[in-house]
C-alpha positions in Angstrom: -166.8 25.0 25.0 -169.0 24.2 28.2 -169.9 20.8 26.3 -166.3 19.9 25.3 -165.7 19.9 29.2 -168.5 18.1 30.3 -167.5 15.0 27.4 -163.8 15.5 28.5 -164.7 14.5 32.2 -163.4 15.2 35.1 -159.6 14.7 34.3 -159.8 17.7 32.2 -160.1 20.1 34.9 -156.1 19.6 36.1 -155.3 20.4 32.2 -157.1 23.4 32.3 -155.3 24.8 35.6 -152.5 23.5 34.0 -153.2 26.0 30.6 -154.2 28.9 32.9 -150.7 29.0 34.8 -148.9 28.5 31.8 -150.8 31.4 29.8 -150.2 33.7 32.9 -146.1 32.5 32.4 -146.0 33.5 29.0 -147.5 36.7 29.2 -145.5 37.9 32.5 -142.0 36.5 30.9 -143.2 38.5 27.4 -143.8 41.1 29.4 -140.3 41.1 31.6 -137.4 40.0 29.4 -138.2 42.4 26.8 -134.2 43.9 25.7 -134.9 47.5 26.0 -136.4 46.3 30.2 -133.2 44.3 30.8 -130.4 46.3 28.8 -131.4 49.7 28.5 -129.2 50.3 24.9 -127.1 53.5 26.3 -127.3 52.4 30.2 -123.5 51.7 30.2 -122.5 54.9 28.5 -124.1 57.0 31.0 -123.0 55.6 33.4 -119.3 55.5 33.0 -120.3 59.6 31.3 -121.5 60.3 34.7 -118.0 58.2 36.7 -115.8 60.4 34.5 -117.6 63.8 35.1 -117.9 63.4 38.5 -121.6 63.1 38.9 -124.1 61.1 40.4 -124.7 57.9 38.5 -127.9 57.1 37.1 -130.0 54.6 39.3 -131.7 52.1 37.4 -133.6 49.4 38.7 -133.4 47.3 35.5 -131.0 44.0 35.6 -128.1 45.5 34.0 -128.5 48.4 36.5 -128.3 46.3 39.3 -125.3 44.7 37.8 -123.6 48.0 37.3 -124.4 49.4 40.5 -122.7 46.1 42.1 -119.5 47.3 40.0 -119.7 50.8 40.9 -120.1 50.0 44.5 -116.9 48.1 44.1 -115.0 50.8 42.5 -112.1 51.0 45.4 -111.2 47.5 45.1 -109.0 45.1 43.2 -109.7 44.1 39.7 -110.6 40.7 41.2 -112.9 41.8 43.9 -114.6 43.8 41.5 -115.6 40.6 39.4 -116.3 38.6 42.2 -119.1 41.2 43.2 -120.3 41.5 39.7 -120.8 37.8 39.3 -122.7 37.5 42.8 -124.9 40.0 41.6 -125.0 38.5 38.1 -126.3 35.2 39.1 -128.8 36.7 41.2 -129.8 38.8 37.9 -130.0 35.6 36.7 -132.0 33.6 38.9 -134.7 36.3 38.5 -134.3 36.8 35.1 -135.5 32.9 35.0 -137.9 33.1 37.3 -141.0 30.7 36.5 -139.3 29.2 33.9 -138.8 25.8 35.3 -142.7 26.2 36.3 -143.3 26.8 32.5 -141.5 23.6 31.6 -142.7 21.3 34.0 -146.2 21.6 32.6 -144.8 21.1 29.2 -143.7 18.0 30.4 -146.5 17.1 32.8 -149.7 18.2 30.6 -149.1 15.1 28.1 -149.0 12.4 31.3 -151.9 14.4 32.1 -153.8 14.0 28.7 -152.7 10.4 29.0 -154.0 9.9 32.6 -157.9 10.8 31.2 -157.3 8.6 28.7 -156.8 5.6 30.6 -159.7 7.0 32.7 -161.9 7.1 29.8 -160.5 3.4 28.5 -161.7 2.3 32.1 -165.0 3.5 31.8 -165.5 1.5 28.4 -164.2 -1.7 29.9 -166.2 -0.9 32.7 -169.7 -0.2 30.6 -169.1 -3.7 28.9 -171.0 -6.9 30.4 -171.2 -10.3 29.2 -174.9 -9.4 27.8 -173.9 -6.0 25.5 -172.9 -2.8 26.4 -174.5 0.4 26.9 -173.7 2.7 24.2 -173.6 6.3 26.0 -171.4 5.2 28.5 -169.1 3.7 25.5 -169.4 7.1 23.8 -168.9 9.0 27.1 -165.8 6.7 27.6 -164.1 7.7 24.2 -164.8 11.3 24.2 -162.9 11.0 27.8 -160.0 9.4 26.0 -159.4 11.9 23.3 -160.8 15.0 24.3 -157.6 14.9 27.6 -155.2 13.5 25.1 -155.7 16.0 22.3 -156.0 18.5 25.7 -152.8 17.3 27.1 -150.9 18.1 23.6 -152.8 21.4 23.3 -151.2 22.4 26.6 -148.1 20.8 26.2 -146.7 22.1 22.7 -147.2 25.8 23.3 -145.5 25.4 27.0 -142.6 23.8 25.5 -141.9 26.2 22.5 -142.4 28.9 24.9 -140.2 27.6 27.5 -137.3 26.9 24.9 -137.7 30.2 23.5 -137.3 32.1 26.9 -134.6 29.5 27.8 -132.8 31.0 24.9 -133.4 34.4 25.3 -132.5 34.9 28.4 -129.1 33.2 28.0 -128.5 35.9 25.3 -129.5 38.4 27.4 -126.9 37.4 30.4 -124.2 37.3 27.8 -124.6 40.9 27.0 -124.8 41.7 30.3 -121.7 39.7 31.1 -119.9 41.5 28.4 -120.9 44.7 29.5 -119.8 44.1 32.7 -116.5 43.2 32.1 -116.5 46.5 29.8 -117.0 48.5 33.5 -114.3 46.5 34.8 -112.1 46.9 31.8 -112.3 50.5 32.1 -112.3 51.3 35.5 -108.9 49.5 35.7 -107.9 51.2 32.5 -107.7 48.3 30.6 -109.7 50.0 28.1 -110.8 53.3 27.1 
């Protein structure tokens, strides 16, 4: 591996930061939008259980709670007021929920220009190692292994970063629609609207 650096050149070392953040993305958002961390499955039912009997209701720390406990703070006011609090607190569910995201896909999209910047850095030094008399060999070889080894880098990078990005992308739309929809459940049945 040490070697496939050393022939990539310098231009490979921005790729390689480039791999490590992205990694380090992809393992925390793994890690933090699994379903059962966001939406606990029976988080709602305790705690409209614990509203109708009277008793202290649950505190959970988890997205969902957060959005719940904006709606349960809210329970004196109108209808309207309630969803206005809800959606406050949902977007800033949100905005945590996509946290690193646009990180994750701006090396997708960076790490091929990146690939492509070493090989033009690696086309230079062959154009550069030519003269009118012949040119020297290793620095034509050192020149192409530049070129490929960052473009082939660059895509290595890149694909992964983008699948991953789209995946989370997606997932944690889904997971704001259920908690949108639970949310106007609390609202629904604190107004009696629903049962």
């Amino acid at each position: 591996m040490i070697a496939i650096i050393e022939a990539a050149g310098w231009p490979i070392w921005p790729l390689i930061i480039a791999s490590v953040v992205s990694l380090g993305i992809i393992f925390d958002r793994a890690w933090s939008l699994r379903a059962e961390r966001v939406l606990p499955a029976d988080l709602l039912s305790r705690t409209m259980a614990a509203l109708k009997a009277g008793t202290p209701v649950p505190e959970d720390t988890c997205p969902l709670g957060r959005v719940l406990a904006a709606g349960i703070s809210s329970l004196s006011v109108s209808r309207e007021l309630m969803k206005e609090s809800l959606e406050e607190t949902g977007r800033a569910v949100a905005h945590d929920l996509s946290r690193y995201l646009t990180t994750l896909g701006t090396i997708a999209s960076v790490s091929p220009l990146l690939g492509l910047l070493g090989t033009v850095i690696g086309m230079v030094e062959i154009f550069g190692s030519q003269t009118p008399t012949g040119g020297n060999p290793a620095v034509l070889a050192h020149g192409i292994s530049v070129a490929l080894y960052n473009t082939a880098f660059g895509l290595i990078v890149a694909i992964p970063s983008m699948i991953a990005y789209r995946h989370f992308r997606g997932k944690v739309e889904g997971l704001l629609i259920e908690m949108e929809q639970q949310a106007v459940k609390l609202v629904e049945i604190v107004h009696g609207e629903r049962s």
